[in-house]
N, C-alpha and C positions, 0 to 999 in steps of 0.2 A: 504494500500500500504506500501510495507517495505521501512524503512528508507534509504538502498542505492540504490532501485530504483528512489525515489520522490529525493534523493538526486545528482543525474546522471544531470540532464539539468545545474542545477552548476557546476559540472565536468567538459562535453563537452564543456559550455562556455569558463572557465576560459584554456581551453586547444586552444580554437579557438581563443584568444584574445592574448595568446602566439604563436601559431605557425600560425595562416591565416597569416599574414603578411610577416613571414619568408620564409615559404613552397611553398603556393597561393597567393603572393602581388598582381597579377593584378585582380583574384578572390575573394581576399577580400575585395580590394577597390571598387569595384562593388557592392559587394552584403553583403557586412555585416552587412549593416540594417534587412535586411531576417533574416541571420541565427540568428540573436539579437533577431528580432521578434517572431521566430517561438520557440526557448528555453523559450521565456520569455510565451507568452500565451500557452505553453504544463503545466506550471507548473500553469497559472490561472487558464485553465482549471481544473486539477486536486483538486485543491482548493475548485473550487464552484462547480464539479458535481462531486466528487468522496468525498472530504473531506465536502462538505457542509459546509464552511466557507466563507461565504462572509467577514465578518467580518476583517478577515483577511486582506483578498485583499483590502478591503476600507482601511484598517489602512495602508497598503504599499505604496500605491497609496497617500493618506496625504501625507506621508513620502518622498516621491519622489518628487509630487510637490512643498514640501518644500524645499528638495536638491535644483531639478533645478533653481525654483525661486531665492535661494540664489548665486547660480554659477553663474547663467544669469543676474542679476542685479548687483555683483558686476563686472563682465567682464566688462557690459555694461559702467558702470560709469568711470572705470579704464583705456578704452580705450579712454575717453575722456581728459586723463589726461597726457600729453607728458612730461619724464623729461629727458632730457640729461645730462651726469652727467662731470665733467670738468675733466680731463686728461687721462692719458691712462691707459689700460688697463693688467697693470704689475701683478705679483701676490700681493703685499702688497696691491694694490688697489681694488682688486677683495675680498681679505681677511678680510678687511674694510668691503666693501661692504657687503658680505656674515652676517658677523656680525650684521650689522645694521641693517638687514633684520631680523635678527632671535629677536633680541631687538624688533622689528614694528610689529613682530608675534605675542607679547601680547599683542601691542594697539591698532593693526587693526583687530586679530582675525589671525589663518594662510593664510585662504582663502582670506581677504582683501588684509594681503602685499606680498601675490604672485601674485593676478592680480593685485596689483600697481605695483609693480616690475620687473616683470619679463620681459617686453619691455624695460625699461632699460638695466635690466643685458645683456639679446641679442643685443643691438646695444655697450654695452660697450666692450663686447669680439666675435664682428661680425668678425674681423679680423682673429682670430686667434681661431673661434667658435670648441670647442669639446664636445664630450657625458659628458665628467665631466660636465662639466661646469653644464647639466639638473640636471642629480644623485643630485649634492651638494646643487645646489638651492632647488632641491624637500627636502635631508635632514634635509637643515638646516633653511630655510624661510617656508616650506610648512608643517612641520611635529616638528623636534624637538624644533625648536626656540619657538613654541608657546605651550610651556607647563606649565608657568607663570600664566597664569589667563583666566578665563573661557568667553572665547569671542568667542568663539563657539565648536562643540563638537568635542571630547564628555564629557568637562568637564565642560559647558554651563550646562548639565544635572543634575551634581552634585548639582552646583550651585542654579538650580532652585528647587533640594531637597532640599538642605539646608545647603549646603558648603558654608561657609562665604567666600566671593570674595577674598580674598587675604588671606586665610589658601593656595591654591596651589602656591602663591608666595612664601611666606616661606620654606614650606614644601619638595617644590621642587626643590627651586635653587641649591642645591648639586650640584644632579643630572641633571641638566642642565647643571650649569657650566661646570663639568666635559666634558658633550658630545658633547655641542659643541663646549670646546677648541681640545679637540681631533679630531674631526673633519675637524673644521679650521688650525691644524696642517698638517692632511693630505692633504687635499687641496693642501694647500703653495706646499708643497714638492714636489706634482702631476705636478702644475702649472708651477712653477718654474723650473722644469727638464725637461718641455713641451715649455716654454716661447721663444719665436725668438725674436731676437729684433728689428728686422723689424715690426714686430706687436707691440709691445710695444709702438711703436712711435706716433700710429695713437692716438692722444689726440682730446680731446675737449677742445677749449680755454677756456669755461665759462660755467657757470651753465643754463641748459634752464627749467624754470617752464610755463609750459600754461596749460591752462586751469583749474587751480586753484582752480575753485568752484567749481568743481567737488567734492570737498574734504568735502560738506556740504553732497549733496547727498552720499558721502561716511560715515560719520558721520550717518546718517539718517536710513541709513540700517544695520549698526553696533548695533543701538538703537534699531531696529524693533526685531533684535533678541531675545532680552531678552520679546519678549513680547509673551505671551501665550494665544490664546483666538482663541475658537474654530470655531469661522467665516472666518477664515483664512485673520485677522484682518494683522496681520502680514507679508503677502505674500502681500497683497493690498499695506501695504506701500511701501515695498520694489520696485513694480513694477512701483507705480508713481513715486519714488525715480527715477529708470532707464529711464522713458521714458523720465521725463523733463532733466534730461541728454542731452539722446540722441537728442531731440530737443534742446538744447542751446548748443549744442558743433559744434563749427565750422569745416564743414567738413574736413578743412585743416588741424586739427590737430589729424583726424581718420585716415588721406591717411599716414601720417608720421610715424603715431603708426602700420600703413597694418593691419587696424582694419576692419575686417569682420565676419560674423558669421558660417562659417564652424566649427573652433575649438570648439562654445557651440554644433552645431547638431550633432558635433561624441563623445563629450561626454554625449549629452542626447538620443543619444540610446545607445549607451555601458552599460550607469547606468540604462538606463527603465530595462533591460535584468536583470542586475547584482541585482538588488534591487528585480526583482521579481524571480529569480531563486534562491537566498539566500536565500528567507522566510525558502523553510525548515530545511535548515541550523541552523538557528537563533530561531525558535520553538525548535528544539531537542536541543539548547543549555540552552534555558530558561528552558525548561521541566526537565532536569538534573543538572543543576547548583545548586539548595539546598541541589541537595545530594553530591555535593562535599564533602571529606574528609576532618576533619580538615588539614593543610599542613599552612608552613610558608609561609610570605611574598615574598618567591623568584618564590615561584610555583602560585601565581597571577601576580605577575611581566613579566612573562615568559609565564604562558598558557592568559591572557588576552591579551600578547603585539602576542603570533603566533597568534592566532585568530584575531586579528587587523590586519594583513596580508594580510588577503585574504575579512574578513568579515566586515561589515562597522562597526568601533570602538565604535561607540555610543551604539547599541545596544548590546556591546561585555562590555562595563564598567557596564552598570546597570548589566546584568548576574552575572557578577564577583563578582560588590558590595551587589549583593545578595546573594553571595554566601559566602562571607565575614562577612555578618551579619549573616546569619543563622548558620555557621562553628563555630562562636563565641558567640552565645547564645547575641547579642548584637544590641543597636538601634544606627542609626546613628548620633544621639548626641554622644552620648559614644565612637563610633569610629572615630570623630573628636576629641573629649576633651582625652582621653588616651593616653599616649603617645606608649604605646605599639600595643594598637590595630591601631592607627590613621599610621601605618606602612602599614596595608593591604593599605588604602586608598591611601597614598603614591605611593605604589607598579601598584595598577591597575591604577592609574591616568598616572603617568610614563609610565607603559609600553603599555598602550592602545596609546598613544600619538607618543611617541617615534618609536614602531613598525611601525607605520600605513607610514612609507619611504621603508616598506621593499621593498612593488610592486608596482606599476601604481594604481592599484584598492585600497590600503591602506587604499587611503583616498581623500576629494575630491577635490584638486586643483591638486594633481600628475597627473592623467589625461591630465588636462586642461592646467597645461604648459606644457607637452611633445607635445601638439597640438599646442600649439601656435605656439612653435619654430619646430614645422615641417610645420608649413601654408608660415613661413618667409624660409623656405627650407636650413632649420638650420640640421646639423647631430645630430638625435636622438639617442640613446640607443634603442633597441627594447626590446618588455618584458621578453624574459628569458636573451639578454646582459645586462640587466638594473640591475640583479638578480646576475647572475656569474659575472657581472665585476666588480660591481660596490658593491651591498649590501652584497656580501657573505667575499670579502676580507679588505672591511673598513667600513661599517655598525653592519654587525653582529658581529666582535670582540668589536665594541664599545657598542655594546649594552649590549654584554658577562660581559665585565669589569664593565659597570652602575651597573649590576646585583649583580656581587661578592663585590663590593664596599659598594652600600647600602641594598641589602635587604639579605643577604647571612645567 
């Protein structure tokens, strides 16, 4: 089968998850488990009776269970964790805010402190709720904030090859720093030219934490992560992790969070679809990545961080870093310890990272907060306004600038 026919059921998807909703809203909310379904098994199919690759499908299929297991238990634990945050909701408090989110991206992982997060950040700007307010939290707590340290992927991957845990801290704060002051700049500006101050006012007198232990279970499955063992050792914990959650958390502090499970079911069939229509995607990248040409650090920066876009990141960093060692005649000691080559490394860690706010599908908490805050019937961005309003005129020039600044 040619590669832009097996490669079409990706196409159609990524075109039905942008326009059902615009085009067909009451047709798509109906029935987009279907048309999920039916893209997703035309391409298993294809796999086991045309490509004869089970093999395959079993490794996607890991790979998804492991997704969802990791989405759904930290949802689960997160939702049992209510924080109300004290005052209002001005822009320098949002701006805070924002920031110390993207700080919590390296201790939680991204995926941790946006579903700790992101029910705060909704009840702190409920008043005065706009589509910024998603964009910024996806760029800057979901995606760029957490390019620090390898707490989950795709740079967890590295790590478990052999990237010493805190080479991406170094390595990378520039380039951090840089993007998400620039970011946090726009913001303000957005915010503050948007700001009423009638909204403003609405404060919280005091700080509220409950349910607190939750924070152990969150710990718990933070640690499960690094753990590698082909019994799916690691999903086990995770999932005891969430249930004793969800059995000690007092329902009252689930009704206050409007914690229920619609937002994981639309995002585990979006990603069943997206994970198994990708596969051929992701084989013709692998299949062709050692022949990449040798090319500087900005053309990994750049084709790993577009690929990160649409393709899930993890398996878009090892491509790249293998495409890095073979370009380079080089083993990955050597392109950690050089300082010349340890640039590629830099390059694709950054832009695999960074990129992955361009779309909803980036990466895997974007998704899941645009659900949340549409379950609390919060105004969303939809997928190509989330794209033209938002990533094309304050995203991409910062991404632009990262690029010319360090890997040029």
């Amino acid at each position: 089968m040619t590669p832009p026919l097996i490669l079409a059921p990706f196409v159609l998807l990524l075109l039905a998850i942008a326009l059902g909703p615009l085009c067909f809203p009451a047709f798509w909310s109906r029935h987009y488990p279907k048309v999920c379904g039916a893209l997703a098994l035309l391409v298993v199919a294809v796999y086991l009776l045309v490509l004869h690759n089970p093999a395959r499908v079993w490794e996607t299929a890991s790979q998804y269970l492991t997704f969802i297991v990791v989405v759904g238990s930290l949802f689960v634990v997160s939702g049992g964790i209510h924080i109300t945050v004290k005052g209002g909701a001005t822009p320098v408090a949002n701006v805070l805010f924002l920031l110390a989110g993207a700080v919590a991206a390296n201790l939680l992982g991204a995926i941790g402190a946006s579903m700790l997060l992101i029910r705060p950040w909704l009840r702190l700007n409920r008043p005065h709720f706009a589509p910024r307010h998603v964009a910024f939290f996806i760029f800057l707590v979901s995606n760029v904030g957490g390019c620090l340290t390898p707490l989950g992927p795709p740079l967890l991957l590295g790590y478990t090859l052999g990237v010493p845990f805190w080479w991406t801290t170094t390595r990378c704060l520039p380039a951090w720093a840089v993007a998400v002051a620039l970011l946090l700049i726009i913001f303000y500006i957005l915010d503050k030219r948007a700001c009423q101050p009638a909204a403003a006012q609405h404060v919280s007198e005091r700080w509220r934490f409950e349910g607190l232990f939750n924070l152990f279970f969150l710990a718990v499955i933070l640690a499960a992560m690094a753990v590698n063992h082909p019994h799916f050792l690691r999903e086990a914990i995770m999932l005891a992790a969430a249930l004793a959650s969800w059995f000690t958390t007092g329902k009252a502090i689930h009704r206050e969070n409007h914690f229920h499970f619609e937002p994981l079911k639309e995002v585990a069939i979006l990603f069943f679809a997206i994970f198994a229509t990708m596969m051929p995607a992701l084989d013709w990248l692998q299949a062709h990545a050692a022949s990449l040409p040798a090319a500087g650090p900005a053309t990994y920066y750049f084709g790993a961080g577009t690929l990160s876009s649409v393709l899930d990141n993890a398996p878009t960093y090892l491509c790249f870093l293998q495409a890095a060692l073979s370009a380079n005649h080089a083993t990955l000691p050597q392109l950690i310890s050089d300082p010349q080559l340890a640039a590629y490394l830099v390059a694709i860690s950054v832009g695999s990272v960074f990129f992955g706010a361009s779309t909803y599908i980036g990466n895997a908490p974007n998704f899941m907060v645009k659900a949340i805050a549409d379950h609390q019937k919060l105004p969303t961005p939809g997928f190509l306004e989330y794209m033209w309003r938002f990533t094309l005129p304050f995203l991409a020039p910062t991404l632009l600038l990262v690029g010319l600044l360090f890997f040029r």
